[in-house]
C-alpha positions as CSV (number, residue, x, y, z in Angstrom):
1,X,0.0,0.0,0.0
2,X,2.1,2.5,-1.1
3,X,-0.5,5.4,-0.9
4,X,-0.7,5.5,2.9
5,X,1.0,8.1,4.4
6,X,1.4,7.4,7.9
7,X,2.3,10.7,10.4
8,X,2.5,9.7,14.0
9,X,1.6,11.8,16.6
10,X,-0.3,14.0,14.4
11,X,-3.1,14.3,17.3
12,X,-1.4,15.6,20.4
13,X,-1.8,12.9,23.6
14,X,-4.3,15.4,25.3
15,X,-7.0,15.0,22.3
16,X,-6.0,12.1,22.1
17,X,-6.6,10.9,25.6
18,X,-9.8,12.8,25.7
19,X,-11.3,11.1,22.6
20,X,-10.6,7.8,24.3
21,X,-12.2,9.3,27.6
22,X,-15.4,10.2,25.2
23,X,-15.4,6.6,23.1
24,X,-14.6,4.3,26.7
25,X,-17.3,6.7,28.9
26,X,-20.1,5.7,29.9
27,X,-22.4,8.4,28.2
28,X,-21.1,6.8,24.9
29,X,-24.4,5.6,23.1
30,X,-23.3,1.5,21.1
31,X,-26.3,0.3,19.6
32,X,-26.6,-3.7,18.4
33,X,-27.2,-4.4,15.6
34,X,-28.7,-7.8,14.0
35,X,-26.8,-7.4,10.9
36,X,-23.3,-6.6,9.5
37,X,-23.5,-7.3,6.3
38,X,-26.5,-5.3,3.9
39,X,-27.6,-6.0,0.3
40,X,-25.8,-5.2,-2.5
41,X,-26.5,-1.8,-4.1
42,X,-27.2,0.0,-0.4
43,X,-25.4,2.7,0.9
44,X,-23.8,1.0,3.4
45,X,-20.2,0.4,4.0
46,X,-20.3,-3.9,4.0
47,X,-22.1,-5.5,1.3
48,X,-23.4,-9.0,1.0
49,X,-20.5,-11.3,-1.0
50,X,-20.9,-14.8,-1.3
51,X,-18.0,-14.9,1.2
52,X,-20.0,-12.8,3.5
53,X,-20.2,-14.1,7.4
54,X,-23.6,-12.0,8.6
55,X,-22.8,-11.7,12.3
56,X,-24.1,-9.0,14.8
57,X,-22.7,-6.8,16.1
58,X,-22.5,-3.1,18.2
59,X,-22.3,0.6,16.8
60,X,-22.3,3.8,17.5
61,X,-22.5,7.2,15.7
62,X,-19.2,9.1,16.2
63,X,-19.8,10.4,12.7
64,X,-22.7,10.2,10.0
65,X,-22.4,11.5,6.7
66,X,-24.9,14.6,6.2
């Protein structure tokens, strides 16, 4: 993969450390979900392959396009 660019430590430890406070805490909505895996042709991110394993699983909303 010669088109990733890695940078480390281009977010300070401080933001960091407080994303992981927000992500870990316990005001931190996960959600589950009976699905993983969505038809082919949906906006979602995993489609259905012939290979798929459909499992379920948790989410959350730390971004959401629009």
């Amino acid at each position: 993969m010669k088109d990733v660019i890695v940078i480390d430590q281009a977010v300070p430890k401080s933001i960091q450390d407080l994303l992981e406070g927000i992500a870990l805490g316990d005001k931190f909505n996960w959600f589950r979900q009976q699905r993983a895996t969505y038809p082919e042709g949906t906006r979602q991110i995993f489609p259905v392959t012939p290979d798929s394993l459909d499992v379920q699983q948790f989410t959350h909303t730390i971004w959401e396009e629009n």
